[in-house]
Each structure stands twice: as C-alpha cells, then as structure tokens.
C-alpha distance (Angstrom), angle and dihedral (degrees) to the residues before:
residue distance angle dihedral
X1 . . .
X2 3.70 . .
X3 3.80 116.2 .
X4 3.68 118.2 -146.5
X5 4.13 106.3 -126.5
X6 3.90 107.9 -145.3
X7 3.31 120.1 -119.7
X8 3.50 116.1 -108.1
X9 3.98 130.8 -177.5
X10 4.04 111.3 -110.5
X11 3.90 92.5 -128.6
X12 3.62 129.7 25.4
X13 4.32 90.8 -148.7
X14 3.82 92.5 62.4
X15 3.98 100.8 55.9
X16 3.80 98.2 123.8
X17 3.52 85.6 51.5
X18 3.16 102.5 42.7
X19 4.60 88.3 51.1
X20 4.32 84.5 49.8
X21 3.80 89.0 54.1
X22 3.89 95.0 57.2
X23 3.29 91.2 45.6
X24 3.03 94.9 48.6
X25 3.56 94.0 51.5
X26 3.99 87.4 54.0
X27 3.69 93.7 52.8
X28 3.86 91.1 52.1
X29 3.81 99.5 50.5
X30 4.23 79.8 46.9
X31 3.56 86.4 55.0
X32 4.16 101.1 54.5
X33 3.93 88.5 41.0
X34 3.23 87.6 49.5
X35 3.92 96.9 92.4
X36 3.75 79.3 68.3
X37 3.57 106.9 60.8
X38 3.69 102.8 57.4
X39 3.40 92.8 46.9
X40 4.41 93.2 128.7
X41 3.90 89.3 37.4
X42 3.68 91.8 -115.8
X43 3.91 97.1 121.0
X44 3.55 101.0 45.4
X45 3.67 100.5 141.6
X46 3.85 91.6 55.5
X47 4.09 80.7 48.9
X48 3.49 85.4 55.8
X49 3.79 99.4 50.4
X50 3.60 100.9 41.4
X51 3.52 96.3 51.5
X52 3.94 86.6 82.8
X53 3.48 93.9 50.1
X54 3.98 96.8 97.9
X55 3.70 90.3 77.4
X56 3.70 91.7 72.4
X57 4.10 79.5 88.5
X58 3.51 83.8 72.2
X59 3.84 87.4 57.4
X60 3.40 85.1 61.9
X61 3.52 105.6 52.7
X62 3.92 87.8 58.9
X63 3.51 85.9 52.7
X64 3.49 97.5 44.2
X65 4.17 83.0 50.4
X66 3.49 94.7 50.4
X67 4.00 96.1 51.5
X68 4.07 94.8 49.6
X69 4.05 87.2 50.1
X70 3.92 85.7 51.4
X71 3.63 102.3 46.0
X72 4.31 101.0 24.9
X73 3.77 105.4 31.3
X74 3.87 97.9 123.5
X75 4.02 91.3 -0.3
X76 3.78 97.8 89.3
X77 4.20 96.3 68.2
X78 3.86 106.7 126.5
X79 4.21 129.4 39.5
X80 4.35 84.3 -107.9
X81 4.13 94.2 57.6
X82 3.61 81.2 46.7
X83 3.53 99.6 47.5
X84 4.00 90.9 46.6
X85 3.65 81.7 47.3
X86 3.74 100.3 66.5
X87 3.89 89.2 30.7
X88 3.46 84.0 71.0
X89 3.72 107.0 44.9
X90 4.13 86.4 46.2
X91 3.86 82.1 57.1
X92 3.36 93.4 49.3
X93 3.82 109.2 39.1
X94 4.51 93.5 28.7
X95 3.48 110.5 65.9
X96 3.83 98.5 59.3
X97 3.63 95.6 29.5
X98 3.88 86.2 57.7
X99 3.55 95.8 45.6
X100 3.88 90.9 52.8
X101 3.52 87.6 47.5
X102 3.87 89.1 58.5
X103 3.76 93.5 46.8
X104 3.81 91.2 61.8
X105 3.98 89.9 43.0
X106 3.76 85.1 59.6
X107 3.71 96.5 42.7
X108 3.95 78.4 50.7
X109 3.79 100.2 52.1
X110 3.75 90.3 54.2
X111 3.40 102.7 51.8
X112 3.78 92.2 50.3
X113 4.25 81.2 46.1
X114 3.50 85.5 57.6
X115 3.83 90.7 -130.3
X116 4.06 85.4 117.7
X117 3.94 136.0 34.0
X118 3.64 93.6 -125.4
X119 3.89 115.7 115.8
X120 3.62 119.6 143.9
X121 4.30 110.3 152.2
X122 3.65 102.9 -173.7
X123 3.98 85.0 53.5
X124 3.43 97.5 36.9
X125 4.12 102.5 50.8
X126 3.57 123.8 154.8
X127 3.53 98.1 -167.9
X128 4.42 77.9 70.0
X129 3.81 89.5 52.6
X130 3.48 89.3 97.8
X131 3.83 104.7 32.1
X132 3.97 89.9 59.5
X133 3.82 87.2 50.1
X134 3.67 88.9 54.5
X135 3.93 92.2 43.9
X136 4.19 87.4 -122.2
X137 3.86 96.9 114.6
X138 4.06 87.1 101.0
X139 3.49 91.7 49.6
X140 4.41 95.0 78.9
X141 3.55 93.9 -93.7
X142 3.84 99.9 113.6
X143 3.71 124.0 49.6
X144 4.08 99.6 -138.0
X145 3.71 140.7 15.0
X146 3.77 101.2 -71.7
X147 3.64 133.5 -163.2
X148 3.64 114.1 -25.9
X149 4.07 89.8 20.6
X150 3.56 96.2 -156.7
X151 4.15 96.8 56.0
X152 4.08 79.6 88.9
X153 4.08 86.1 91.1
X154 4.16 90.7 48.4
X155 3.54 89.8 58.1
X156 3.16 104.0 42.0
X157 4.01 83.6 56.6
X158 3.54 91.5 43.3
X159 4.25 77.7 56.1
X160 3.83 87.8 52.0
X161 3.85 98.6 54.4
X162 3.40 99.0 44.0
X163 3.93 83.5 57.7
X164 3.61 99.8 41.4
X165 3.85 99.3 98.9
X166 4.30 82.5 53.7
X167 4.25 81.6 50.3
X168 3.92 81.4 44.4
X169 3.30 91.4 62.0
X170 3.87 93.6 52.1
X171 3.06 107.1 51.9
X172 3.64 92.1 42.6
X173 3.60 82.7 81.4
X174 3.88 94.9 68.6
X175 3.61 132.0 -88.3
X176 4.25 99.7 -71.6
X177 3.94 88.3 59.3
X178 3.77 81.9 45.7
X179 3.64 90.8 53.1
X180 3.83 96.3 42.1
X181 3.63 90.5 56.5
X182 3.72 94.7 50.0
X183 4.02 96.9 47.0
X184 4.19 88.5 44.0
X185 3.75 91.7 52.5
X186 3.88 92.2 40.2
X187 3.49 87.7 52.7
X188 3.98 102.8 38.8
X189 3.97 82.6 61.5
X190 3.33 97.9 49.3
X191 3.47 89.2 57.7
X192 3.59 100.0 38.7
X193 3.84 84.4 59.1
X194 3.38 104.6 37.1
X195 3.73 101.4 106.1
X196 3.97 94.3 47.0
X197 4.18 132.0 24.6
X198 3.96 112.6 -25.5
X199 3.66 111.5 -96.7
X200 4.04 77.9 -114.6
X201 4.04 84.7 79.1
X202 3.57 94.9 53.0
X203 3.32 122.9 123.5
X204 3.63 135.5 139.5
X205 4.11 79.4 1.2
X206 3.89 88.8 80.5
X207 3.79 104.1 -48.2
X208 3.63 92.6 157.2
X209 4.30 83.7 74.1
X210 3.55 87.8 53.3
X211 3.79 95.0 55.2
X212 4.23 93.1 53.4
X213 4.29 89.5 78.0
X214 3.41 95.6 48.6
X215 3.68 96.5 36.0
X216 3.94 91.0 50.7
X217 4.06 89.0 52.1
X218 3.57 88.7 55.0
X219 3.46 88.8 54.3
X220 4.15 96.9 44.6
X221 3.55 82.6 44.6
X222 4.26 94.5 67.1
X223 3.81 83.4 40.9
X224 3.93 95.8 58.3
X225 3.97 95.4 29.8
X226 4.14 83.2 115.0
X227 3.74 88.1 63.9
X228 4.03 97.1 33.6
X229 3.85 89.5 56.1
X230 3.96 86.0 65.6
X231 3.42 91.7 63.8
X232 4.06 111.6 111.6
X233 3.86 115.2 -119.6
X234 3.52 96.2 -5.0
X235 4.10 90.4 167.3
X236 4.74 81.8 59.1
X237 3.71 83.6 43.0
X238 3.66 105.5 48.7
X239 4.37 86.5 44.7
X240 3.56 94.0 48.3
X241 3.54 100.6 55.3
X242 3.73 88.8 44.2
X243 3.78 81.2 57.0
X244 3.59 99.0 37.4
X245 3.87 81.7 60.1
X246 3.18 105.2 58.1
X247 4.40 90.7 46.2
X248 3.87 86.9 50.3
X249 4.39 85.8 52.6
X250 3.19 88.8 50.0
X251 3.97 97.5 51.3
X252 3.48 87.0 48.2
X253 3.87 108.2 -104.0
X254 4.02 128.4 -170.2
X255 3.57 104.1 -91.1
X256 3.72 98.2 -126.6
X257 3.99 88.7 51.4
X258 3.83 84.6 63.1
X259 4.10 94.5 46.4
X260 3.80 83.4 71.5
X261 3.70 97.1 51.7
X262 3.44 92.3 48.2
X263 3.87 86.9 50.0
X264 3.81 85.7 47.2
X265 3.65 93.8 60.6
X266 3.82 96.2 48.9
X267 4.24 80.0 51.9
X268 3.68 87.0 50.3
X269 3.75 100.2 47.2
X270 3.88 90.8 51.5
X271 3.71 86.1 56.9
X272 3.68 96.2 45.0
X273 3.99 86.6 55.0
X274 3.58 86.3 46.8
X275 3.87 104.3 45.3
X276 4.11 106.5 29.3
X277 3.42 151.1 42.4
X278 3.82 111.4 -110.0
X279 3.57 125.3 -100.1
X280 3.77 133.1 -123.9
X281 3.57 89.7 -100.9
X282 3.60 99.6 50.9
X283 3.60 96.6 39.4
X284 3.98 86.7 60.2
X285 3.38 89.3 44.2
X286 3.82 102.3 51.5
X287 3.77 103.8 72.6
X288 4.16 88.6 53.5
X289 3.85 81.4 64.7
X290 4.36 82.1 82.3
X291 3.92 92.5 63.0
X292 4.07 88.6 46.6
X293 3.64 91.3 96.7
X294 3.80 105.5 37.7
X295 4.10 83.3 46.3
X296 3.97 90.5 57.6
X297 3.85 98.1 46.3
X298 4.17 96.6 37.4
X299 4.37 101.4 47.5
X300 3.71 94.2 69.7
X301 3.87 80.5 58.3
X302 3.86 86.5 50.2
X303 3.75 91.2 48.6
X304 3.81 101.3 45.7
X305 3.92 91.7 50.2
X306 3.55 109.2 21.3
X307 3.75 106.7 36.4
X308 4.32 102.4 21.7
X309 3.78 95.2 32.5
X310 3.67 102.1 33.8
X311 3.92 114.6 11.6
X312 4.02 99.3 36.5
X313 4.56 97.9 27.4
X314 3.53 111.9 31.7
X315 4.19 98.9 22.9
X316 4.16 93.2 33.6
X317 3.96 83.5 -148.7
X318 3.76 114.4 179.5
X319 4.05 147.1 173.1
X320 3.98 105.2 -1.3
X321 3.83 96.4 -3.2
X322 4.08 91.7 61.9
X323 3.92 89.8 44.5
X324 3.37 91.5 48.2
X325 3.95 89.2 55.1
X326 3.60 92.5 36.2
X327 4.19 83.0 65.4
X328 3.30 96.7 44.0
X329 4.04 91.9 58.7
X330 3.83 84.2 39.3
X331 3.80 83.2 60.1
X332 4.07 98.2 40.0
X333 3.59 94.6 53.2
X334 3.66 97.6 71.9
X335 4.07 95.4 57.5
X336 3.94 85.7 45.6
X337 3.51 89.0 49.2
X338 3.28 92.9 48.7
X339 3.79 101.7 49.5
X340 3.77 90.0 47.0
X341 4.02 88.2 51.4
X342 4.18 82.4 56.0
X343 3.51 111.0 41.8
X344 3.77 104.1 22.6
X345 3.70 121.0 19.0
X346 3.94 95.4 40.1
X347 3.99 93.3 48.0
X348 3.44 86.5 47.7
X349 3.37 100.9 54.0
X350 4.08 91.5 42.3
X351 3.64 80.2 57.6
X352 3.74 108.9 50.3
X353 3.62 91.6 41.9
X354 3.83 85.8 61.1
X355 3.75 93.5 59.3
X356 3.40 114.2 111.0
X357 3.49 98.8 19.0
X358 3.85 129.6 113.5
X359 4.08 121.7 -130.7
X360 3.58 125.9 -97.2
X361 4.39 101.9 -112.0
C-alpha cells in the first residue's frame, strides 16, 4: 500500500520564506482564475485588488536570489560544480515543465483535429515548441505567452542560473556593489519601459530582464542578513506589508510603487528567518512551500479544462456558482500537486540527476 511521505521544508533556517512562497503560490493561481470570479460584476473590488497579484513572481525571484547566495556563494568555482549545478536545477524545474508543455501540445493537436473547439495561434505556436523546451521563451524570442503561459517565470530562472557565476562575480565585491547593481538595473528598466507596459508586465517579452532586480535583492539580502536580523518583529513586519499590499491594490496604487513592497516583504522575510523563532502559522505553512512549484505550472491546466471547458462552456456557471467552483479547484490543486510532487516530479528528478553517472560496484 502506498504510504503518504509528509511534507517537510528542505531547510529549517528559511521557514518564513518558505510560508511567503506558498502563499504566494496561492495568490498567483487566484490571480489567472481571476477572470472567472467577476464574471456578473458583483465583486469588483476583489477584481480590483487581485489584478496586482501577478507580481508576487517577483517575490519569488528575490527569494529564489536569496537561496542560491545561501547555498552557492563560493560553491560554483570550477566549469564541473557548474555543470552539476545546472544539472540539478534542469532536474528540478524539466520534468514537470515538459510534461505541461505536452499537455498543451495535445490540447493543441485536437483543436487543429477538430475533435475540440479550442484554437488559439498566438498561444499555440509551433515555431515556440522548441524555445520552451530549451527554457528561452522569456528571453524575446516568442511573440506571446505560449503553451503553458505561465513557464515565462521558469525561464526566466533558468536565465538567472545560467548567469549566476556573472552575479557571483558581483557580489563578490561586497554588498554596496551588490546594491549598485540592483538599483542601476531596476532603474535602466524602468526607463527602458517607461513609454509602454512596465517591465513589471513582462513576460514572454523579455521576462528574464525583469527577474535580474529581484534576483540581485535576493542575493544582497543573504549578504546583509547580519543587519536584517536586527530588525524588531520582523515575523509583524514581513505580514503587514504582505497585507499592506494587498489594501494599497485595492486603492488602486501605481504598479511600480507596489514592486517595492513586494520586494520589501522578501527583505522582511529574510529578516524574520534571521531574527525569530517561527510562529504557529508559519511553521504550518512552511512545508506547503514543496507544492509551490507544481501548483504554479499545473492551475492553468485546471483553468483550461476545469473552469473554461467545463465550469464556464458546457455548465454556463456564473456569479456565486463559478466562485464557488473556482474554490473548489483552488482546493483540489494542492492534493494534485501533491501526488504529482510524489510519484512524478521527485522520481524524475532522482532520475535525471543519475544520468551520467557510473554505479557504485
């Protein structure tokens, strides 16, 4: 009989963290079924609020900064580490990424077979095939969000590591020149993108530039811990500006002035793993933090079958009903994730990390 494995968090110095990443997660898949929930007009202040909530991926870029400068500052020396390096991240981030990636091709092939109503080009290029295989498609080379729409972060990560002995060599410098070269590229995109969308909207359109600010403040972030752990009730801190984020959405504020909140609370979490014990809250939150990833790359999954196919064409929910469905898939997609974290994406890992490398006698 199959036993159920808890989940458990992969480091107990990283808790806070590890509690804003599956909430985080949670607040993106809110975000893309969002066009869902509004649907009669009657929640138009929630509308309002979660529209901002896809720049919690930047939260995650200074998180994802932070935890290479804790576990590969000084690690990443000679072209093997660095080779093992990326073998690993491939492992991790590939196999589900792929499989998504084949999902959509599917859901592809039959519309063009006719056998469902489902055509959408731009989304559905071939000529991006190979770019998402590659993890590029972040990188300008496709001109929409293809496939599995959301892969646009994984790239742009995959963008970040392959980079990250070039970041090495920043911050290697100290944490000012580490600062330095996160303000100057913060503020080079602004102004690159201040006569069209805010680099904060980009996605397939070069979303691998946005990443480099937030991934850099991750990485000043390990560097300056010392001082960040003297900050007084980091845990309140980190919370309320998570809080104070959402109230400023809903009022309405510039986009870019909630960029650095969300930066803020990545800056407050490190300090709240730095400083204090974790609560009861975050220390049932923490081990969710494993399903963040499968969660992200499976709901646009959920919300092409479940909620356009089935919920919004063939059961014409709407108002309260489609919510109500809408939290129900909100609800299954942690056991799925969880049970594709078990008996896919963790064999699957095992196994590409094994490539390559002779038996024990």
């Amino acid at each position: 009989m199959f036993k159920a494995p808890p989940l458990k968090p992969d480091s107990d110095q990283m808790l806070h963290l590890d509690a804003l990443r599956i909430v985080g997660a949670v607040m993106i898949v809110v975000f893309h079924f969002n066009r869902l929930i509004n649907l009669d007009g009657r929640w138009q202040l929630a509308d309002d609020t979660i529209k901002s909530f896809s720049l919690v991926v930047d939260l995650f870029f200074v998180i994802s900064g932070y935890v290479m400068a804790a576990i590969y500052t000084g690690r990443l020396t000679t072209p093997a580490q660095y080779g093992d390096f990326l073998k690993k991240r491939v492992a991790r981030l590939g196999p589900l990424h792929w499989l998504t990636l084949g999902v959509f091709i599917l859901i592809a092939a039959a519309g063009g077979a006719g056998l469902i109503n489902d055509r959408d080009p731009p989304r559905y290029a071939v000529s991006c095939i190979v770019p998402n295989l590659l993890f590029v498609h972040a990188w300008g080379v496709c001109h929409a969000q293809t496939w599995n729409f959301v892969s646009w972060a994984i790239s742009a990560e995959m963008g970040m590591y392959l980079a990250l002995p070039l970041l090495f060599l920043i911050t290697a410098r100290g944490p000012i020149w580490t600062a330095v070269a996160a303000v100057a590229s913060l503020a080079l995109l602004a102004w690159i993108s201040r006569d069209g969308r805010t680099f904060s909207q980009w996605t397939y359109d070069f979303g691998v530039a946005r990443a480099v600010p937030g991934f850099l403040l991750g990485m000043l972030a390990w560097q300056v811990r010392p001082w960040l752990a003297k900050m007084p009730l980091a845990p309140w801190v980190m919370w309320g500006l998570l809080a104070a984020f959402c109230v400023a959405s809903c009022l309405g504020a510039p986009r870019d002035a909630l960029l650095l909140v969300i930066y803020a609370v990545g800056f407050a979490g490190v300090a709240a793993d730095a400083s204090a014990k974790p609560g009861r809250v975050t220390l049932w939150l923490a081990p969710w933090a494993q399903l963040s990833f499968t969660l992200y790359l499976l709901h646009p999954i959920a919300l092409k079958i479940a909620l356009n196919w089935v919920g919004l064409g063939m059961w014409r929910l709407n108002g309260d009903a489609m919510r109500l469905w809408v939290l129900v898939w909100v609800i299954l997609l942690i056991p799925i994730s969880y049970v594709s974290l078990m008996l896919f994406e963790r064999p699957a890992r095992d196994w590409i990390a094994r490539l390559g490398k002779r038996s024990a006698p």
